[in-house]
C-alpha positions in Angstrom: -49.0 53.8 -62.7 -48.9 49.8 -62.5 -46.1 48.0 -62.0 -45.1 45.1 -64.6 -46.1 42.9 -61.8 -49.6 44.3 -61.7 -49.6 44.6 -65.9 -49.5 40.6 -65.7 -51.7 40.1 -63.2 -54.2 42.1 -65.4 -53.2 39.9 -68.6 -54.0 36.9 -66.7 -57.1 38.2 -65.1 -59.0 39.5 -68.4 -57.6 35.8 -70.2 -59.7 34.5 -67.2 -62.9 36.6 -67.8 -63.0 36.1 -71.5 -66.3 35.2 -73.5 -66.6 31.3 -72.8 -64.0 31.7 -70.7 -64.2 28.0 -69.3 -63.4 26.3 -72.3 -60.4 29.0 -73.0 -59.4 28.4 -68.9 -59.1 24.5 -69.8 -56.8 25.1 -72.7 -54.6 27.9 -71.3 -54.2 25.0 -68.3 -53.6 22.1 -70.9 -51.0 24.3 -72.8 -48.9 25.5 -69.5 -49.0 21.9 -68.1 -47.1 20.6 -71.6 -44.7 23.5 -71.4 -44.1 24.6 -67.2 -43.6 22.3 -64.3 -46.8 23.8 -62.8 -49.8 21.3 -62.8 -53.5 22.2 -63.5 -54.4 22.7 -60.2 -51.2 24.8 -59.4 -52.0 26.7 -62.3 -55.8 27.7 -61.6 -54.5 28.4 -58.0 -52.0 31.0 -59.7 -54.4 32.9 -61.9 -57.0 33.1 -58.7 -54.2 34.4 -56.8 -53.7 36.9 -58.9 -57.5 38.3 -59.7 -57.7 37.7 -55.6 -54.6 40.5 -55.5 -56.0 42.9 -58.2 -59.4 43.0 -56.5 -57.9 43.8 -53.2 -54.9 46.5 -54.6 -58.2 47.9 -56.3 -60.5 48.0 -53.3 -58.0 49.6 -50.9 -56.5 52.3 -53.8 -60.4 53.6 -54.4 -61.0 53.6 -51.0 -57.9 55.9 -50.3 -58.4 58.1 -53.5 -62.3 58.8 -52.3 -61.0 59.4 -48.5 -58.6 62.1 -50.2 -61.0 63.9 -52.4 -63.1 64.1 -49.1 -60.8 64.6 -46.2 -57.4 65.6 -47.9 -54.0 63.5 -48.1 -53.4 63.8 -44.5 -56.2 62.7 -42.6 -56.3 59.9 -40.0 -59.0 58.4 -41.9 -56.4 57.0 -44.5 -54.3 54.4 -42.0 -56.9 51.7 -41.9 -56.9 51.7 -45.6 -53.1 52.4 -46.1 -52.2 49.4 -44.1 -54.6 46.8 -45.7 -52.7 48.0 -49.1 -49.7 47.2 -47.2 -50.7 44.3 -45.8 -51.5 42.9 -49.3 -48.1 44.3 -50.8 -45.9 42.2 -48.1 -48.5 38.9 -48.9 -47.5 39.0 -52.1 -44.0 39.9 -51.8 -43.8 43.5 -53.4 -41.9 44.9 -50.7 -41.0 48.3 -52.1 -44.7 49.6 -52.6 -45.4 48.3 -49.3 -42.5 50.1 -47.8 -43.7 53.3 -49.6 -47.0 52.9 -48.0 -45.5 52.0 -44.4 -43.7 55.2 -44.9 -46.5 57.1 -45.8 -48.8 56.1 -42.6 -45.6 57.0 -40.5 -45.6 60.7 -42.1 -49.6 61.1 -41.2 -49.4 59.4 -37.5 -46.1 62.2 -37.3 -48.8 64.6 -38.1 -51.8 63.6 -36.1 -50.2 62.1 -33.3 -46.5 63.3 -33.1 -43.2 62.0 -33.3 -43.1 59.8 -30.3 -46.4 57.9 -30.9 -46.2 54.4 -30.1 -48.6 53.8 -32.8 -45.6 53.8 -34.8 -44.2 50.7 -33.5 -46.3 47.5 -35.7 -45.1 50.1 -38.9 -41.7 49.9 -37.9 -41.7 46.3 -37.3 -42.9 45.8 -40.8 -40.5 47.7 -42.2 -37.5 46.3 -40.2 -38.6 42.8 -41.6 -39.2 44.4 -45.1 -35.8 45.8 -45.3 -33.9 43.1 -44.0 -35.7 40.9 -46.5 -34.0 43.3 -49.6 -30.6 43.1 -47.7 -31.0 47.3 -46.8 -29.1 46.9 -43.3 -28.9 51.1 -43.5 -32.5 50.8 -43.8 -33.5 48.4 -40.5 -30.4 50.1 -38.4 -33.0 53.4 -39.0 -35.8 51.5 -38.4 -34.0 50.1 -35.2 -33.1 54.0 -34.5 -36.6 55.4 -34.5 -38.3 52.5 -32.2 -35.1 53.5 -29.3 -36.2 57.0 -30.0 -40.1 56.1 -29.0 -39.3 54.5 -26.3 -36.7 57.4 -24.9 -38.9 60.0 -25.8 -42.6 59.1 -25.0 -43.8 59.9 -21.5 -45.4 56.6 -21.3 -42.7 54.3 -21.9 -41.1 53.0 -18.7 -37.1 53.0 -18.1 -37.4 48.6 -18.9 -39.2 49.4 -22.4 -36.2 51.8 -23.1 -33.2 50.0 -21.9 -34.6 46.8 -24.1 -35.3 49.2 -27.1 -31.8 50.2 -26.8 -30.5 46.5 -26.7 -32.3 45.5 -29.0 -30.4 48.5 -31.4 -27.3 46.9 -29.5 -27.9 43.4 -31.1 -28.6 44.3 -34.6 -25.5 45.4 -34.6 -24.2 42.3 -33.6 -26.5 40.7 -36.1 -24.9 43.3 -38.5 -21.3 42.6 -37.6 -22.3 38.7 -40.3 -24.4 40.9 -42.5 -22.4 44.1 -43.4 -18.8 44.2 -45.3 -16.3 43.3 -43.5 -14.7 46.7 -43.3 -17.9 48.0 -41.3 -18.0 45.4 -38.4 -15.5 47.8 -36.3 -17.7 50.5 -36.9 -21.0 48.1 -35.2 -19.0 46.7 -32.7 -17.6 50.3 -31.8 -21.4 51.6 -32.1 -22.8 48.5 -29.8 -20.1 49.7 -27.1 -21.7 53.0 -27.0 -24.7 51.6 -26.8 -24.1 49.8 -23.7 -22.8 52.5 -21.9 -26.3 54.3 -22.4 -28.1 51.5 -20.8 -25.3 51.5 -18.1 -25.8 55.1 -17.3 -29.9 54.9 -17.2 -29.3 51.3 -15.2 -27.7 53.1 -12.6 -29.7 56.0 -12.5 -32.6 54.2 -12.0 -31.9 51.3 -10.0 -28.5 52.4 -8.2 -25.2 50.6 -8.2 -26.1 48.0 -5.7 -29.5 46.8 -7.0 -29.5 43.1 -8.3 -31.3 44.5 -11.5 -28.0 45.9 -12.0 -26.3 42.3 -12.6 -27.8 41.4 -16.1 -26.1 44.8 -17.5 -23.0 44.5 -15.8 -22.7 41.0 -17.1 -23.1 42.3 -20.5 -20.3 44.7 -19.6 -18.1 41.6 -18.6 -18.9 39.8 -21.9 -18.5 43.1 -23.7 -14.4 43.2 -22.7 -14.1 39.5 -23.5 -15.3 40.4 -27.3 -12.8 43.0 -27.0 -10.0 41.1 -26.1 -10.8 38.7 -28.3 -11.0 41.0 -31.6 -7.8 42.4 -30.7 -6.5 38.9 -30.6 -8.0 38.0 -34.0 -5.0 37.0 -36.5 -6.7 38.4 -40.1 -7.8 42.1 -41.0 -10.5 42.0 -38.3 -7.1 42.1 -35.6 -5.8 44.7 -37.5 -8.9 47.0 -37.7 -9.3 46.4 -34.2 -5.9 47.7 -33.2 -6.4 50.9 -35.4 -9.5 51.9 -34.2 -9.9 50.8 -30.4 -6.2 50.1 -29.4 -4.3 53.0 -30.7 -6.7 55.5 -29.2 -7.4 53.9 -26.1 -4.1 52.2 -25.8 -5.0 49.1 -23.6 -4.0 45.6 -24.5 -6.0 42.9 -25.0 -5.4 40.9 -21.4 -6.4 44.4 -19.5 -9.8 43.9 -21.2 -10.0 40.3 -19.5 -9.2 42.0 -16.1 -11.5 44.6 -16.6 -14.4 42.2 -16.9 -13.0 40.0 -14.2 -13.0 43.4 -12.1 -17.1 43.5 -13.4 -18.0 39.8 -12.2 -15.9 40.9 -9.0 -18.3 43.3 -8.3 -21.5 41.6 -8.9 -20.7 38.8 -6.7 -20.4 42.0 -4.0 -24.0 42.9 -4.9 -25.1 39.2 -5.1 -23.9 38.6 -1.3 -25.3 41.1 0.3 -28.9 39.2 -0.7 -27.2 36.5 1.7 -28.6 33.8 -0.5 -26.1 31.2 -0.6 -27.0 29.4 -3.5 -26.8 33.2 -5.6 -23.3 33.5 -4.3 -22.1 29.9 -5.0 -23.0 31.2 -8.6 -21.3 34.2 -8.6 -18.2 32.2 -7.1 -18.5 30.2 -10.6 -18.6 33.1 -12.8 -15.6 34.8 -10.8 -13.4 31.2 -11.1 -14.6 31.8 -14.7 -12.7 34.3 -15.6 -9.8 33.4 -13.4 -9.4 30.4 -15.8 -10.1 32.6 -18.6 -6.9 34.7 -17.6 -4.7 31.3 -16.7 -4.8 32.3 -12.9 -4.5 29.5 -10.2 -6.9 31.1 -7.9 -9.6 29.3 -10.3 -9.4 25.9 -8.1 -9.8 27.6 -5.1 -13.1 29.6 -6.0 -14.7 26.4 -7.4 -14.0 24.9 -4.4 -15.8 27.5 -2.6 -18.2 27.2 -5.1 -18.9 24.2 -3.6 -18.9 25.3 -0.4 -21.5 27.4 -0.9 -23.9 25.2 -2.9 -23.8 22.8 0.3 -24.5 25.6 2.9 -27.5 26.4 0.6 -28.7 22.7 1.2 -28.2 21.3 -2.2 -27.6 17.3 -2.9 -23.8 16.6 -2.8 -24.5 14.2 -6.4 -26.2 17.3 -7.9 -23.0 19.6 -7.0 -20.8 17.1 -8.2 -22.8 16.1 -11.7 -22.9 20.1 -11.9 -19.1 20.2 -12.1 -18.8 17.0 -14.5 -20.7 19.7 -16.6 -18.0 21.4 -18.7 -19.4 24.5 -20.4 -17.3 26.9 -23.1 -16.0 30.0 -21.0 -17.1 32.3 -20.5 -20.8 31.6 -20.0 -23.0 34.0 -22.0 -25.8 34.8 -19.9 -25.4 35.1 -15.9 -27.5 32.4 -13.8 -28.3 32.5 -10.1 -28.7 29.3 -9.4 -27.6 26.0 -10.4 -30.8 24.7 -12.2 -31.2 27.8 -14.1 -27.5 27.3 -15.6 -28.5 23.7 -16.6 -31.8 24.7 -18.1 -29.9 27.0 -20.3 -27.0 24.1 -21.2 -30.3 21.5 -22.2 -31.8 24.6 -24.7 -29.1 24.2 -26.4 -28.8 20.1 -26.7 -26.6 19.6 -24.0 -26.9 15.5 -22.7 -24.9 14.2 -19.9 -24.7 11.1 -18.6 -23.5 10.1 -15.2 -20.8 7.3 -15.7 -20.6 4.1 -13.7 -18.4 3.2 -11.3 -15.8 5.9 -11.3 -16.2 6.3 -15.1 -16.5 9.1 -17.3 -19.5 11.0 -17.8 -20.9 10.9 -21.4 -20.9 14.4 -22.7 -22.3 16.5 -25.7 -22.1 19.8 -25.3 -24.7 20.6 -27.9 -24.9 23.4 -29.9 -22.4 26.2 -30.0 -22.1 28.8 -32.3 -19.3 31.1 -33.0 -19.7 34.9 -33.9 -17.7 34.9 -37.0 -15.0 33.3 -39.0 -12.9 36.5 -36.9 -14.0 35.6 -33.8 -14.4 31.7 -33.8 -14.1 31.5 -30.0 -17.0 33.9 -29.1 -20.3 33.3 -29.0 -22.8 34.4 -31.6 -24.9 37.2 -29.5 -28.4 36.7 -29.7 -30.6 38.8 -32.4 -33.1 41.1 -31.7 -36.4 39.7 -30.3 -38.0 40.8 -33.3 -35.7 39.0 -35.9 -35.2 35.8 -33.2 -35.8 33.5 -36.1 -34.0 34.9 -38.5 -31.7 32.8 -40.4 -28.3 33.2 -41.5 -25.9 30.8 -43.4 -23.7 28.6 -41.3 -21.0 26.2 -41.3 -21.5 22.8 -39.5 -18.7 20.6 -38.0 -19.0 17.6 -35.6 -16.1 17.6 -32.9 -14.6 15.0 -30.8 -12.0 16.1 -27.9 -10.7 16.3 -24.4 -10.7 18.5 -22.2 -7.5 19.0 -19.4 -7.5 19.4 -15.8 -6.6 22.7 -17.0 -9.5 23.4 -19.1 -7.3 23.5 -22.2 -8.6 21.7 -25.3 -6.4 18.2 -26.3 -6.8 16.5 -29.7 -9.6 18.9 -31.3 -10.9 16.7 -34.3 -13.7 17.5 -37.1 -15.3 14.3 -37.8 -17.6 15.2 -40.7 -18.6 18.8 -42.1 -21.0 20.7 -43.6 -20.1 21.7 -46.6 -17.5 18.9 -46.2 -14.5 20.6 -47.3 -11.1 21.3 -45.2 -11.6 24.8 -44.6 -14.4 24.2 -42.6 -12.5 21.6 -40.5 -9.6 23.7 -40.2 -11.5 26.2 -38.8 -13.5 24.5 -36.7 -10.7 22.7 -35.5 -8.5 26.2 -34.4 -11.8 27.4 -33.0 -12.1 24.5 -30.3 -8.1 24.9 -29.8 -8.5 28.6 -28.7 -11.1 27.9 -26.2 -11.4 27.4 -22.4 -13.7 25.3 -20.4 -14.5 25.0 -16.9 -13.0 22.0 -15.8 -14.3 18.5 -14.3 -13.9 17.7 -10.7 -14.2 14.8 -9.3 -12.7 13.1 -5.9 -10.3 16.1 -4.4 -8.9 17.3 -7.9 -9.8 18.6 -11.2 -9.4 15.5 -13.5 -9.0 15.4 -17.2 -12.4 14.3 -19.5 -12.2 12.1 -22.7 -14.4 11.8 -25.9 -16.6 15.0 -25.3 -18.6 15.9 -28.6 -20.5 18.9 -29.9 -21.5 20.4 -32.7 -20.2 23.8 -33.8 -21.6 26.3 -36.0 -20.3 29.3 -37.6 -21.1 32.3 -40.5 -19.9 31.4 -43.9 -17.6 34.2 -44.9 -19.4 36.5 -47.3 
């Protein structure tokens, strides 16, 4: 049976094919031009389009129905087919026959091939995009589900294709934590913890505790009880949510989370020196004064300084170490960097400028872009989405900020200059956001000095 979609497309194709059908086409084109904003070219473009989509919905649904009287409903044969019929569903936007269809090649590769097939994995794509596209978020996280169950069940697959199926699981729910209501962003958060500890456990298993592959998971573990400390310390329902389902059973308050993930950067600096690169370890002496400023500990000063130590032995330019620290970066750092031109690669991405001032002056600084998770969790950083939904697109608010930044790494005189939308909720916001947040500090001479008229631009989720 045809949809009301295809029941037009029909109308429109037999007007086209009509006994002198060019003099009928011309008037059909005057009348619409007098009465829509479509012109005459726009128009003939339209009604092609749609003979173009009724010839190939046609071609593929005759070629299915004969492969069925001849093979039967469950044959191999019927995928190539199936998927073109998909294929022309998604082009022209009819996402739920498509999705019917996707679902249908999944049942016959289930049958022909198994459950673990990795010929699955294109479908899935498809219908991850599909469903995200009519705002089904139960529908992708199952989509999500099955591609982590490929890769952990086919022989195959190799332990790096299963620990980044599994992440990529554990940043749709991050993604989610915007998308969903807001009384199911525990439940994602809680979900993306368990998560982690999966790729923990396989981590270890197959690499060992002291492998440097283990660093980019125990980072994640470090970042991980940062988000927790910070959703405890959220002041609206999110705060409250977060106490009733993660602090009343595990009882542990928000500043033990901080130490917990200092405790984590502790111990990947242990597996970072035993490389004996210097450079490496300077690094991990950066992440663990991080933290220590993160915590308000005065052994911060002390580990930058050794920082620099370090980053000398290792043979680097004195000017570079010292524009390095004229760098002020949020805290903590998202992603973990082994050496100093990796971590300014990764500031540049994201519009970072600095210019050296003259003469004792201070540096010119924009910190770029910097986006927070949610209008809960201002002072964290948006995780990243999954690979496959990198450029998806979700509604922000934009503020332009000017402020200074203590010898402490406190934030002084936050201001909004302009907004978008320009309205004082979004400047108040961004405004508290820039107020709650810690940066590494300048240094400059023998002490860490205070820095003037930094900008940036900061981004966050409307609230739904």
């Amino acid at each position: 049976m045809k949809s009301a979609r295809e029941i037009l497309f029909c109308k429109k194709a037999r007007r086209f094919f009509l006994p002198n059908w060019l003099s009928r086409f011309a008037a059909s084109l005057c009348f619409f031009s007098a009465t829509l904003t479509f012109t005459a070219e726009q128009e003939a473009d339209r009604l092609i389009s749609s003979i173009d989509y009724i010839r190939e919905v046609n071609r593929y649904q005759n070629e299915i129905t004969d492969l069925e009287k001849q093979y039967g409903p469950y044959d191999r044969a019927l995928l190539e087919p199936l998927g073109g019929l998909a294929n022309v569903y998604i082009e022209n936007g009819i996402l739920d026959r498509a999705n019917s269809i996707l679902d249908r090649q999944l049942q016959l590769l289930h049958i022909s091939e198994g459950p673990d097939t990795f010929s699955q994995i294109t479908i899935l794509q498809s219908l991850i995009k599909n469903n995200l596209s009519v705002n089904d978020l139960e529908a992708v996280t199952d989509n999500y589900e099955n591609l982590q169950f490929i890769y952990s069940q086919n022989p195959d697959a190799t332990v790096e294709e299963n620990l980044l199926a599994i992440d990529d699981l554990r940043n749709w729910h991050h993604l989610s934590f915007n998308l969903d209501i807001k009384r199911n962003r525990i439940n994602h958060f809680i979900t993306s913890r368990r998560l982690l500890r999966q790729m923990l456990t396989i981590a270890r298993d197959e690499y060992g505790e002291n492998d440097p592959l283990m660093i980019p998971f125990l980072y994640r573990e470090a970042i991980e009880k940062y988000h927790l400390s910070a959703l405890l310390l959220s002041p609206d329902e999110l705060g409250y949510d977060a106490g009733d389902r993660i602090f009343e059973p595990e009882q542990t308050q928000p500043e033990t989370y901080l130490r917990q993930a200092y405790e984590v950067v502790k111990e990947i600096r242990d597996i970072v020196q035993q490389s004996g690169d210097k450079e490496a370890d300077g690094m991990a002496a950066v992440y663990e004064a991080d933290f220590q400023m993160l915590m308000g500990l005065g052994l911060a000063q002390h580990s930058y300084r050794e920082a620099m130590g370090l980053f000398e032995e290792a043979g680097i330019d004195k000017q570079q170490i010292t524009d390095f620290f004229s760098r002020p970066v949020i805290l903590p750092v998202t992603e973990f960097y082994s050496t100093m031109s990796d971590a300014i690669v990764a500031q540049d991405a994201a519009g970072y400028r600095y210019v050296r001032g003259m003469d004792g002056d201070d540096p010119e600084v924009y910190l770029g872009n910097y986006t927070g998770w949610n209008e809960s969790l201002l002072n964290a950083a948006l995780p990243p989405a999954p690979e496959l939904l990198s450029n998806f697109e979700i509604e922000l608010t934009r503020a332009e900020m000017r402020f200074r930044i203590s010898s402490r790494g406190e934030t002084r005189s936050p201001d909004a200059e302009s907004s978008i939308p320009d309205t004082v909720q979004a400047k108040v916001d961004s405004r508290d956001a820039l107020e709650t947040m810690v940066f590494r500090p300048r240094f400059r001479g023998n002490r860490w000095r205070m820095l003037r008229d930094i900008t940036m631009t900061y981004w966050y989720p409307s609230e739904k």
